[in-house]
Structures are given as structure tokens and as C-alpha cells.
C-alpha positions as CSV (number, residue, x, y, z in Angstrom):
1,X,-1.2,-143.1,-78.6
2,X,1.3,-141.5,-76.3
3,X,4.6,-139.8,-77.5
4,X,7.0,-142.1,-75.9
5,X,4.8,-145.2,-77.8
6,X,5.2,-143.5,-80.7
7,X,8.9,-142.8,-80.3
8,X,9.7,-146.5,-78.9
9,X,7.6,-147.9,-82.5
10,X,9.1,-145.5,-84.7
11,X,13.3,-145.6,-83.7
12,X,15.6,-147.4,-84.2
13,X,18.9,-147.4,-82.2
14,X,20.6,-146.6,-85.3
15,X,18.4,-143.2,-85.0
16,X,20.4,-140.0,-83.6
17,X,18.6,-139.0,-80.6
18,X,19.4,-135.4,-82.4
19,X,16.9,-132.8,-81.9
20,X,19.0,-129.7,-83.6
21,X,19.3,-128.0,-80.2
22,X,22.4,-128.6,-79.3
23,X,24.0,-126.9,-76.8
24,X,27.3,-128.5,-74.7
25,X,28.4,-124.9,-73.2
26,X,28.3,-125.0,-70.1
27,X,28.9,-128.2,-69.7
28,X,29.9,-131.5,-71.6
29,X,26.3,-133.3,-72.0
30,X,23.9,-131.6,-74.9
31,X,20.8,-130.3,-73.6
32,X,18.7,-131.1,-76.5
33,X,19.6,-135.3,-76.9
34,X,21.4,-135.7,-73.7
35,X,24.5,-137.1,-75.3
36,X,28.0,-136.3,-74.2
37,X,30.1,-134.5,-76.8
38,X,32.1,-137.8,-78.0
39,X,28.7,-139.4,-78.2
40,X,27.5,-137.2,-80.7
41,X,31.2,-136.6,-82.4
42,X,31.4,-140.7,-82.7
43,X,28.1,-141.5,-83.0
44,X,28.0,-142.9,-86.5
45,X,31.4,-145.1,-85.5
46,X,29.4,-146.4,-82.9
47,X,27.8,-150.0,-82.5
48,X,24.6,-150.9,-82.1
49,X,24.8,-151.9,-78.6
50,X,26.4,-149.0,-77.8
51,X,23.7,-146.9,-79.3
52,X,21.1,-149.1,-77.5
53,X,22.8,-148.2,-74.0
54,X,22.8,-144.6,-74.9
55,X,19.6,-144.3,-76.1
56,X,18.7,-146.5,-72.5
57,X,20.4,-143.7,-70.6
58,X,19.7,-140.4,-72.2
59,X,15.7,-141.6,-72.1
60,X,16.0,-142.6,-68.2
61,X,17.2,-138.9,-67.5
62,X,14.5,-137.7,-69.5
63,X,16.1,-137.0,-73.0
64,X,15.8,-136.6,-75.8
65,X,13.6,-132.9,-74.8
66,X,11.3,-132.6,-78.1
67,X,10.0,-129.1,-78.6
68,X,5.9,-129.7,-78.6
């Protein structure tokens, strides 16, 4: 089984994209989940289809970046 069938079985969009590297200094998108600052400040305020549109965007630039 690939990763990313594994990953699209196993989360939800409830699920942070977190993957404890987070870094927003040089700019304002995380280069561990992709997320913008906000996104990851609000994220548990968020809906689920705004989640679902995150998680849509972060994985079409090629986040989240799992160590592996």
C-alpha cells in the first residue's frame, strides 16, 4: 500500500496536518503541514469544510512533508 493510500484511509479532516516541524520564519506558511499561521492558530475553531479545503490545498503543494 502506498503512503498517500494510507494517509487518505487513515485521516480524517478533523486531523491536524501537524507534523511537529513547524517553522513560519521566514515566511507566513509552516514548512512542516503547509498551513498558514492563522490556519494552525484557528484550526480547532475551524469547520469541517474548511479543514477539507485546507487539507485539499496543503496536499496539492505537496504537504504535509513526513520525515521517512
Amino acid at each position: 500500500m502506498t503512503q498517500e493510500a494510507d494517509d487518505n484511509r487513515s485521516l480524517t479532516p478533523s486531523d491536524s496536518p501537524c507534523v511537529a516541524v513547524c517553522s513560519t520564519l521566514y515566511d507566513d506558511i509552516c514548512r512542516g503541514c503547509g498551513r498558514t499561521a492563522m490556519e494552525v492558530a484557528n484550526w480547532v475553531f475551524l469547520s469541517e469544510d474548511e479543514k477539507r479545503a485546507v487539507w485539499a490545498r496543503i496536499k496539492a503543494q505537496g504537504y504535509p512533508k513526513r520525515k521517512g
